[in-house]
C-alpha positions as CSV (number, residue, x, y, z in Angstrom):
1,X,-31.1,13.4,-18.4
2,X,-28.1,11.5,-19.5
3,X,-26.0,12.8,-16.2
4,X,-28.6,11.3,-13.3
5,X,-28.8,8.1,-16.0
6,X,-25.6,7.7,-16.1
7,X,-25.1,8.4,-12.4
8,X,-28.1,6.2,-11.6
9,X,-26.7,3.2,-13.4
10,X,-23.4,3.6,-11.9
11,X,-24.6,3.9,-8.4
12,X,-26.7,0.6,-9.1
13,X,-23.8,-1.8,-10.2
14,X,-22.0,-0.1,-7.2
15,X,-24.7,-1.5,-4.3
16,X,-24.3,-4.9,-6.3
17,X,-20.9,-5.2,-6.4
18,X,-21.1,-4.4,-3.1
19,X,-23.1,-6.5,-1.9
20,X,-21.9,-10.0,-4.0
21,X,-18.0,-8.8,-2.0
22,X,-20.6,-8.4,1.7
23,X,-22.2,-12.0,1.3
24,X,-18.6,-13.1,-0.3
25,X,-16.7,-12.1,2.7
26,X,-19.2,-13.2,4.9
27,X,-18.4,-17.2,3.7
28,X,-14.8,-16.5,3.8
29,X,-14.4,-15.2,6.8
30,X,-17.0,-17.2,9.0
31,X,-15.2,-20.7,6.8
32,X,-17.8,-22.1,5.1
33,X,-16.0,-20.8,2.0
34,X,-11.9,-21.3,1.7
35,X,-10.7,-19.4,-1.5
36,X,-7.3,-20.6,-3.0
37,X,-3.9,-18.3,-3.7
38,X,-4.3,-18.6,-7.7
39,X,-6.6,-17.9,-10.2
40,X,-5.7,-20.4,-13.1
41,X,-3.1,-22.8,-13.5
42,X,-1.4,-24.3,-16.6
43,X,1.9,-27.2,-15.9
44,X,3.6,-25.7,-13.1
45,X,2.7,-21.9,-13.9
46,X,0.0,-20.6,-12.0
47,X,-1.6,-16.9,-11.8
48,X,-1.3,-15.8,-8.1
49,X,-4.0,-13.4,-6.8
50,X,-1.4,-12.0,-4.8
51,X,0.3,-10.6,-8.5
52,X,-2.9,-9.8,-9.6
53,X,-3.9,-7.3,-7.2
54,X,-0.5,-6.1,-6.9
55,X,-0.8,-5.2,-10.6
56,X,-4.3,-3.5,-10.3
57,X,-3.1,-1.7,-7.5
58,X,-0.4,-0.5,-9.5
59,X,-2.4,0.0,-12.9
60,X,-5.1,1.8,-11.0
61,X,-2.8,4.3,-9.3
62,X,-0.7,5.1,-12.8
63,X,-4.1,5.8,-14.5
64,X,-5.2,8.5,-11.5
65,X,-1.8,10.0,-11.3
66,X,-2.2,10.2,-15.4
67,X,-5.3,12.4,-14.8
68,X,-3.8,14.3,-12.1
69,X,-0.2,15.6,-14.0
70,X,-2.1,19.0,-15.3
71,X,-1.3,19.8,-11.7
72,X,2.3,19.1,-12.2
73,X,5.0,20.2,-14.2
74,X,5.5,16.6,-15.7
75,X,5.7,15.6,-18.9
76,X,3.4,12.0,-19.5
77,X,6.2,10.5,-21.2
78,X,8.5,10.9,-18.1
79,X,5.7,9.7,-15.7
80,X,5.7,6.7,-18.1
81,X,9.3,6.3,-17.9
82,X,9.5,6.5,-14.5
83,X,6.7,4.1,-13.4
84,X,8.7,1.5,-15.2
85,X,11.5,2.0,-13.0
86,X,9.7,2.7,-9.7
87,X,8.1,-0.9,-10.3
88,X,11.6,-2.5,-10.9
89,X,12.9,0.2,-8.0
90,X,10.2,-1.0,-5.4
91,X,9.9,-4.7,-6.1
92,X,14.0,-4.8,-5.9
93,X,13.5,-2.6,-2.8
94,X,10.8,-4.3,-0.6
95,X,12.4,-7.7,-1.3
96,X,16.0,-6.2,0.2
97,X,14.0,-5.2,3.3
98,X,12.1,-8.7,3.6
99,X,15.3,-10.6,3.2
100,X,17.4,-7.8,5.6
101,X,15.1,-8.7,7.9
102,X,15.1,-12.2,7.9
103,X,19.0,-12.5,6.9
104,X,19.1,-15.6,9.7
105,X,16.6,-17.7,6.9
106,X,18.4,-16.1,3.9
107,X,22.1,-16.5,4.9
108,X,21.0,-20.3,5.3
109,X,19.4,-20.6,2.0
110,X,20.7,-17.9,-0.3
111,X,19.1,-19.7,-3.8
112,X,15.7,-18.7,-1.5
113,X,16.7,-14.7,-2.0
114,X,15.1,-14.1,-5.7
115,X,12.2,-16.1,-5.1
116,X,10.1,-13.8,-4.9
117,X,7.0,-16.2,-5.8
118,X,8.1,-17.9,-2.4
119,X,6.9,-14.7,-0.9
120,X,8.8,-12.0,1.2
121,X,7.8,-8.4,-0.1
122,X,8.0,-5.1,2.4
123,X,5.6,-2.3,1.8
124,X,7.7,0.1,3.4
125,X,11.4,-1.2,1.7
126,X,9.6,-0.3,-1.6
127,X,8.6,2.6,-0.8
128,X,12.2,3.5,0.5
129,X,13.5,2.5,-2.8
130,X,10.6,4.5,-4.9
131,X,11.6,7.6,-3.1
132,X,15.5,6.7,-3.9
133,X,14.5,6.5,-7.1
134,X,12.4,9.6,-7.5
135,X,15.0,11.7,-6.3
136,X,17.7,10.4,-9.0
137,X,15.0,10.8,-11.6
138,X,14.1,14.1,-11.0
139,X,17.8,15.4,-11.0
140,X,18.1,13.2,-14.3
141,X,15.7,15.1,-15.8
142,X,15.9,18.6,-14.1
143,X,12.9,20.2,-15.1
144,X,10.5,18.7,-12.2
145,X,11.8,19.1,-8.6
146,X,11.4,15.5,-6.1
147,X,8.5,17.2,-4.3
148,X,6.4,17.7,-7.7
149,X,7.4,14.1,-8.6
150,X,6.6,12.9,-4.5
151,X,3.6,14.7,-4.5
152,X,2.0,13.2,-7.2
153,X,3.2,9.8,-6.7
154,X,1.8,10.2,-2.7
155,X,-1.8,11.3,-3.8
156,X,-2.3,8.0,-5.4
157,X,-0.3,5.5,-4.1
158,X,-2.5,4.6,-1.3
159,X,-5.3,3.3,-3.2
160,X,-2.9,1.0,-4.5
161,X,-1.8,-0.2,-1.7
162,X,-5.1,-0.7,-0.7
163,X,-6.0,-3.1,-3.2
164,X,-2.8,-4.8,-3.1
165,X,-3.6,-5.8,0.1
166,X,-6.0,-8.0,-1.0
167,X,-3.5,-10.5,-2.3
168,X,-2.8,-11.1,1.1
169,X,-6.6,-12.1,1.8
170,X,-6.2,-14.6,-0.7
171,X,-3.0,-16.2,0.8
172,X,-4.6,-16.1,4.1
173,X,-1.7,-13.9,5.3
174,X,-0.7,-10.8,6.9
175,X,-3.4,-11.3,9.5
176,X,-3.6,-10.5,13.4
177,X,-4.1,-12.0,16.8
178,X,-6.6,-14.0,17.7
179,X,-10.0,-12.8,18.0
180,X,-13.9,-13.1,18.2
181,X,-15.0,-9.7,17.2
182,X,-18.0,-10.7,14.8
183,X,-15.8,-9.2,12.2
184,X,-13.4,-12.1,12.4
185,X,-11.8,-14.1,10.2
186,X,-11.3,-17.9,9.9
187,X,-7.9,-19.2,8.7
188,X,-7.4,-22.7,7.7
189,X,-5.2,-25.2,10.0
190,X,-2.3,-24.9,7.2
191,X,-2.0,-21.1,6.8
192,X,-1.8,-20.8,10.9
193,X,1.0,-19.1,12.4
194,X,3.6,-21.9,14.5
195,X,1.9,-21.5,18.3
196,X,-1.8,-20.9,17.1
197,X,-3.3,-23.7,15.8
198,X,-5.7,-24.5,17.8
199,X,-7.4,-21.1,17.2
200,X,-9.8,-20.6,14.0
201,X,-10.5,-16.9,14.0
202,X,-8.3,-14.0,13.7
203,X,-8.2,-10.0,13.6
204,X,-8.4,-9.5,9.0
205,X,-5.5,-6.8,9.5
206,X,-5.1,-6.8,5.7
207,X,-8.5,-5.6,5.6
208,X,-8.1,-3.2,8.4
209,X,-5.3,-1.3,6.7
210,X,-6.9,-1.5,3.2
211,X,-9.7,0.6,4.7
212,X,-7.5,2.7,6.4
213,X,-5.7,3.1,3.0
214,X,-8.7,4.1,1.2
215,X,-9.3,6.7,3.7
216,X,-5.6,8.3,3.5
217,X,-6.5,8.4,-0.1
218,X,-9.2,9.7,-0.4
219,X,-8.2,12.7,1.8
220,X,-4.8,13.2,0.1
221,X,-6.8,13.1,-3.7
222,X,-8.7,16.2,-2.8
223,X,-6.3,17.8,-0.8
224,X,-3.5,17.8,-3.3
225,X,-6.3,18.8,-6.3
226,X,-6.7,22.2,-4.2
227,X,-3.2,22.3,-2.9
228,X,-1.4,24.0,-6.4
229,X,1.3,25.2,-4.4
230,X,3.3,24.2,-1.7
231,X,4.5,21.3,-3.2
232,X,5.7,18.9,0.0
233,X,2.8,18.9,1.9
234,X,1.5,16.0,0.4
235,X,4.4,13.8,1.0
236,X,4.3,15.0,4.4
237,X,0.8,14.3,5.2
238,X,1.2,11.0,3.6
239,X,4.0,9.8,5.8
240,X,2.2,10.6,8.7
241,X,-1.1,9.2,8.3
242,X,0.0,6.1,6.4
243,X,2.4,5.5,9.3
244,X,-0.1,6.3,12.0
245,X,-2.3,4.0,10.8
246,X,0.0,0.9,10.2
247,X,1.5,1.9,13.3
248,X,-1.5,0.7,15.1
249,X,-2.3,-2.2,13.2
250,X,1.0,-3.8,13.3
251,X,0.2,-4.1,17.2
252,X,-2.3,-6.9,16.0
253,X,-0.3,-8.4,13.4
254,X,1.6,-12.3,13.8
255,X,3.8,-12.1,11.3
256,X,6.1,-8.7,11.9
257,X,9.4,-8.6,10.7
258,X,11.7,-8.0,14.2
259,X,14.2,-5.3,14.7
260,X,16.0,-7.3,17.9
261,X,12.6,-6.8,20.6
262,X,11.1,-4.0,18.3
263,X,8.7,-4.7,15.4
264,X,10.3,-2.7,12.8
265,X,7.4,-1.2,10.8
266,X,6.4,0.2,14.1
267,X,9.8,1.6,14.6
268,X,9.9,3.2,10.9
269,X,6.4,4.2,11.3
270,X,7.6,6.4,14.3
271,X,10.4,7.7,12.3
272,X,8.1,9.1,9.5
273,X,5.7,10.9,11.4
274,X,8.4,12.7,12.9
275,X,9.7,13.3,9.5
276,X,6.6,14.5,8.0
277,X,5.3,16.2,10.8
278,X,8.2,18.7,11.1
279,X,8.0,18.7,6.8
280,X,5.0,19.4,7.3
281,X,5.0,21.9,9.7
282,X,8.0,23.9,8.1
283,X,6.3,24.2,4.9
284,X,3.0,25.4,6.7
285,X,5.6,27.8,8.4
286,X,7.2,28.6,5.2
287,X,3.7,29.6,3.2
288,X,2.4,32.0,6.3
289,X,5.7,34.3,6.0
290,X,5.6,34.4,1.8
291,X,1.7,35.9,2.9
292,X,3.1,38.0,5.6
293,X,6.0,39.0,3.2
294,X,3.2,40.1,0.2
């Protein structure tokens, strides 16, 4: 009886937590509620949302990829080690992308480079710089090939980035165009983009690719807890449906960093799916002749 209990109890505080974040949403997004970027604030130091959920995000995903390393030929104490440097690794790296990408702002005002509290952090820079990373780590410690140490970090990192995304809901950033699907979302006069402020409502692309995330996690959990082998095919699959899915959401967004006409996380989007794809499809390719070979 303890299982259903259990399972019973669990299920319950899920509907209500669910439903306090429905009616929640609901204020925020129709305006009658405006939430504000920090949490607490003591003098001049104030607890961002934004840090918050970047750090659950991150939290969460070490404690799956903890339960998941019987699947991988990697010691804990190495997974440990290298989360602290893929943090350090992918803060350092999506903040060289942000500023790359705005180097006409930057150049100008080069004390404005390590602020990181001023904002100015790319998803896909860090990502770049985690794989960089990775890849040194695992020839560091010889034992675990990149794909093992890819594959795990892949399966999880998704969820993460799905709740990091919510930092940008509370800084009323990384929305879309203007809209009045019923799903819209109301963003005060000040956090406007220059050219739209006379428009109150807007796509909630944040919350678009959280779900998106959640999705792409969900399918690459289970997939890589039956996949023992083959290790690659995770990656793969990651980099193509992350990227096909911020592919089409950058479309909607405002605020995309520019690659001269092109909006560059479209461009790199692009780039990995071709990259995982043909991973993908050579490791599929691969596994068929071993078979054929038994």
């Amino acid at each position: 009886m303890k299982g259903p209990l259990v399972w019973g109890i669990t299920l319950s505080i899920a509907l209500l937590v669910g439903l306090a974040l429905f009616f929640f949403l609901k204020n925020v997004f129709s305006g009658e509620l405006v939430v504000r970027d920090y949490i607490l604030q003591v003098g001049r130091f104030q607890l961002r949302w934004y840090s918050v959920c970047i750090a659950t995000g991150i939290f969460t995903a070490y404690f799956l990829a903890r339960r998941r390393l019987k699947n991988y030929p990697i010691k804990p104490e190495d997974l440990d080690e290298g989360i602290f440097w893929g943090i350090l690794s992918g803060i350092f790296g999506a903040r060289a992308y942000y500023v790359i990408f705005n180097w006409d702002y930057y150049s100008r005002n080069p004390s404005e480079i390590w602020k990181i509290w001023h904002g100015g952090l790319a998803i896909h820079g860090a990502i770049f710089a985690v794989l960089l990373m990775i890849f040194i780590y695992s020839k560091v410690k010889g034992y675990f090939t990149f794909f093992h140490a890819t594959d795990l970090f892949t399966s999880v990192l998704p969820i993460g980035q799905a709740i990091g995304r919510w930092g940008n809901f509370f800084n009323y950033e990384a929305y879309g165009r203007p809209t009045n699907l019923p799903w819209k979302m109301y963003v005060p006069p000040d956090r406007r983009m220059p050219g739209f402020d006379n428009f109150e409502y807007f796509h909630p692309t944040f919350l678009y690719e959280s779900l998106w995330n959640i999705g792409v996690f969900i399918f690459l959990y289970f997939y890589a807890e039956k996949k023992k082998t083959n290790y690659g095919e995770t990656t793969a699959l990651y980099l193509i449906l992350y990227s096909i899915g911020r592919f089409g959401i950058e479309s909607l967004r405002l605020d995309s960093l520019m690659a001269g006409g092109l909006r560059a996380a479209q461009v790199v989007s692009i780039i990995l799916i071709i990259i995982g794809a043909s991973w993908y499809a050579y490791l599929r390719g691969k596994a068929k002749r071993n078979v054929n070979n038994l």
